[in-house]
C-alpha positions, 0 to 999 in steps of 0.5 A: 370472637372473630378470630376464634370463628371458622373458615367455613363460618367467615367464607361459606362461598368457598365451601361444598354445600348439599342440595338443599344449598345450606348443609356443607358437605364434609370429609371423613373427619367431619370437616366441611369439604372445599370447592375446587380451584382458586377461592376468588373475590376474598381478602383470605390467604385464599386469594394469594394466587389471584393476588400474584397474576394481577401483579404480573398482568400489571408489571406487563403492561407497564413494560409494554408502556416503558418499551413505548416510551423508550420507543417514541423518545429515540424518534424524537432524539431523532428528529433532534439531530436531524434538525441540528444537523441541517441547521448546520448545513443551513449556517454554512450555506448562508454564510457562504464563506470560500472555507466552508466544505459541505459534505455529499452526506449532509446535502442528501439529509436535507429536505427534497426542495432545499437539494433541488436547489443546491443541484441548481446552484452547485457553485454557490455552496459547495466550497471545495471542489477536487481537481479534474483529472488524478486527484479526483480519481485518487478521492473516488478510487476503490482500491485498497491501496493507491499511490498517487504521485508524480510531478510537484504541485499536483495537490496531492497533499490536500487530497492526503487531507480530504481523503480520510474524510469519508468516513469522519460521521462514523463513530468507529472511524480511526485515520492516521496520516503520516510523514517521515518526521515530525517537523516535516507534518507542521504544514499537513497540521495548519492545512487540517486547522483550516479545512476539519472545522469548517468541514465539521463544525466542533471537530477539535485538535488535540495538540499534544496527542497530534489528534482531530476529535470528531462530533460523531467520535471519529478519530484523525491523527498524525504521526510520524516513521523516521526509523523502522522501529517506529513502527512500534508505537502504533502497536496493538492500534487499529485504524480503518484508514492510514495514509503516507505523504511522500512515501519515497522519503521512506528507505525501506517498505518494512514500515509500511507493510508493518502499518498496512497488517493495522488496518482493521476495523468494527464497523462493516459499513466502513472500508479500510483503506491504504493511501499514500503520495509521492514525487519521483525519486528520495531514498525509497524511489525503489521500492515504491516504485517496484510496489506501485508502478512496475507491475502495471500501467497507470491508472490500471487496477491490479492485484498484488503479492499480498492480495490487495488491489493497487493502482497507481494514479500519476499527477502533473503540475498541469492538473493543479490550476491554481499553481500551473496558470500563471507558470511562476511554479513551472519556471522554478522547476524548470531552474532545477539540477537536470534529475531534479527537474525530471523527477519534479516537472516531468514526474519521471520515476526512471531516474533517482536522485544519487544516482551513479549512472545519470545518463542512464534512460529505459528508452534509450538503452532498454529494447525489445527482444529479437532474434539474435544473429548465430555469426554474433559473438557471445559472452557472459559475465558472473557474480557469485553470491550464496547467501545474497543473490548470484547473477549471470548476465548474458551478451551479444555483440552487434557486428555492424557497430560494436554494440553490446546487447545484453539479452539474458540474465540470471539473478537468484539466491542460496545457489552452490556451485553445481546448482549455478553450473547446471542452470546456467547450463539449462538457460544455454541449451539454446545458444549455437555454442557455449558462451565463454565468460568471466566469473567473480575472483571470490568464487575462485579462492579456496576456503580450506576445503579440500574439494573442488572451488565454485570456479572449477565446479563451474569448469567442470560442468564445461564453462569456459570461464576465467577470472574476472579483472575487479578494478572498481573505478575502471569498470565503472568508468567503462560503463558511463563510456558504454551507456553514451549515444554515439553518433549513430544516435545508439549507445554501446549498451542496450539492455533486453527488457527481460533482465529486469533486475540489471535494469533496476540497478543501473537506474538506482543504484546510488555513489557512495558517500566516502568514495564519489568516483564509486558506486555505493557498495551497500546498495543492491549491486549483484547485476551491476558487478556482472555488468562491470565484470563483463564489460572489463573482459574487453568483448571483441567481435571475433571471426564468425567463421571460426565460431561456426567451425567451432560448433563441430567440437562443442563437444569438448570443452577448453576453460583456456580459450585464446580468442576470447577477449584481451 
């Protein structure tokens, strides 16, 4: 039977035969001898082998036609979205509506022919056109963060809404748009229900998440910061572009800084940014204005505390047309209280709402530095404080009218007594002679210890000094009468532009609520104390020569002086 035949019997050809090419050679036990290598072209177990490389020769090929397949069927995905998408730049040109916005990106995927065209034509289909001037500049700015602010109906809050558009194609994009409170984010939301589908045919708003879904997967959304701990509901999110309408509506900049560490993304094609608007004034006027506008000029580049490049980019009622040209808008503002009117018409940033010094104006009371005269009769006033800051104000009395220079100022935390005496010490080194002054009552009273009060240390590092008169109504009466212009067109106060933080407060220190007729005491006041201090010792213009006579026995120090002042 077949079965019982052998191997060598059924496949000769994989056998060792002898010359004559008909024996088999065989092996010791008498068995015929194989050829070496692979048997080939038998349907034996021999061909197991060549069986097993033609499966994966096979199973490669297959791969390589799979790997095509894939290939040519991502192309054609391809074309297909090329195709829709300029279809729908096709629609929006051809129906020409005035709410259609087409997009730089879009005009660029078109064919040369069709661009040509629209370069021809600009007006006729590009909808929305930023305004010349800053709110161009705020679309086009590549700082991190920018504030763009100043006078009402500058368009800033539709630049607020264009803005995060920049990168609405891209998947990975996530902005957030803020206001103080939720009420106050219904008309940004109506304003983005017109301009987001007309920009991006199929971008739908979901109303209870305040969310804009995007046909690429990008995300807008709003929110809102009303108390500091709201800061906590965009924990553990990331967004590449977060922007704040009306940033002075925020008390402190805890919130923002809070925002600005979730600012993040995947995506290295997309830069994050910070954004944020504003009119002068609102509870937070101070801070946004030490963030933004102190440290340089407008629309000036500059580097901040923390690293990121600002700039400040001011807005007037002038750079939006549509508003300024029939002047309606303009005479409504015109109506308004005189700080409003600064603040909204002009876009001064220099005076706050609620301030206590209205009259207060830098370019009337704030100077430059020059030399003072040796024969002028210097005084100081201090405000001690350890925990929250101490300050030392400096004054200089004008003998040709009267006037009060303040010309130096100290203002520092976590100070002890020796520490504050010996560096009011240093900062005198260059007077002609020891300024006499007044010092804060507080630092004068004994806490039970048995050493010596922050006033006696003071004295016995040689300050004339004496205890400062604290009327609060009357000191703050003094200085409105101080701050007005006289006749001679100066005021009785003007400040050296390098005290900063006098500067400041008088600016925005605000009137407390429970007692108008005071400032609010809750409020940074530390140089405004000094100032009231100072100003209620009655400086008086003493005889110069008895100031010169005085510089021989400087030596020796007197904390009783009956010269100085009442």
């Amino acid at each position: 039977m077949e079965q019982d035949k052998k191997d060598w019997e059924l496949h000769p050809e994989n056998y060792q035969t002898e010359e004559d090419g008909v024996t088999f050679k065989l092996k010791k036990d008498g068995t015929p001898r194989k050829k070496g290598g692979r048997p080939k072209g038998s349907k034996s177990n021999y061909n197991y082998h060549s069986k097993t490389k033609a499966k994966m020769n096979a199973r490669k090929s297959m791969g390589k036609k799979k790997k095509r397949i894939k290939q040519l069927q991502a192309q054609i995905n391809s074309y297909k979205t090329n195709l829709k998408k300029q279809k729908e730049v096709y629609k929006k040109l051809d129906n020409n509506s005035e709410n259609q916005v087409v997009l730089d990106t879009e005009i660029e995927e078109l064919i040369p022919s069709v661009q040509q065209e629209i370069k021809n034509n600009p007006d006729e289909n590009v909808v929305f056109h930023p305004n010349s001037g800053p709110q161009t500049e705020f679309l086009a700015a590549g700082e991190k963060d920018v504030l763009y602010g100043g006078a009402a109906g500058g368009g800033k809050s539709y630049a607020m809404l264009v803005d995060p558009l920049r990168y609405a194609h891209k998947s990975a994009h996530r902005a957030l748009i803020l206001r103080r409170s939720m009420p106050e984010l219904r008309e940004l939301i109506d304003k983005s229900r017109e301009l987001y589908p007309q920009a991006f045919p199929g971008a739908k708003f979901r109303e209870v998440e305040k969310l804009w879904n995007f046909p690429s997967g990008a995300k807008i959304e709003f929110g809102f910061l009303e108390r500091d701990a709201d800061v906590y509901r965009y924990q553990g999110q990331a967004y590449s572009w977060i922007g704040f309408d009306e940033i002075t509506h925020l008390p402190t900049e805890f919130g923002w800084n809070y925002l600005a560490s979730r600012l993040r993304t995947t995506d290295p094609e997309i830069e994050p940014y910070l954004r944020c608007t504003a009119n002068p004034g609102g509870v937070g006027a101070h801070w946004v204005k030490k963030r933004y506008i102190e440290p340089a000029e407008s629309n000036k580049s500059f580097i901040g505390s923390d690293g990121l490049t600002r700039k400040f980019i001011p807005a007037k009622l002038d750079d939006n047309p549509y508003l300024a040209k029939d002047g309606r808008y303009e005479q409504m503002l015109k109506a308004l209280p005189p700080i409003q009117r600064r603040q909204l018409l002009e876009g001064n940033w220099d005076v706050a709402e609620g301030a206590a010094f209205v009259e207060f104006d830098p370019t009337v009371h704030v100077i430059e530095p020059f030399f003072l005269p040796i024969v002028w009769e210097r005084v100081k006033g201090i405000d001690y404080g350890y925990s929250s800051e101490s300050c030392c104000l400096w004054g200089a009395i004008d003998r040709s009218d009267g006037t009060l220079i303040i010309y130096r100022e100290l203002y520092k935390k976590n100070l002890t007594g020796l520490d504050l005496g010996r560096i009011i010490t240093e900062m005198e080194v260059e007077d002609p002679f020891s300024v006499q002054g007044v010092l804060d009552t507080a630092a004068w009273a004994r806490t039970g210890t048995t050493g010596p009060t922050v006033g006696e240390t003071l004295q016995q590092l040689g300050h004339k000094l004496r205890r400062a008169d604290k009327n609060r109504i009357q000191g703050k009466i003094q200085i409105h009468e101080y701050l007005k212009v006289q006749n001679n067109g100066r005021p009785r106060l003007q400040i050296f532009n390098t005290c900063p933080n006098l500067i400041r407060e008088l600016q925005s220190i605000p009137l407390s609520k429970s007692k108008p007729e005071d400032v609010d005491t809750n409020a940074s006041d530390h140089a405004y104390d000094a100032l009231r201090y100072l100003i209620m010792s009655r400086p008086r213009i003493n005889d110069p020569l008895q100031r010169i006579r005085e510089l021989k026995r400087e030596s020796i120090y007197n904390p009783v002086d009956p010269d100085f002042g009442y």
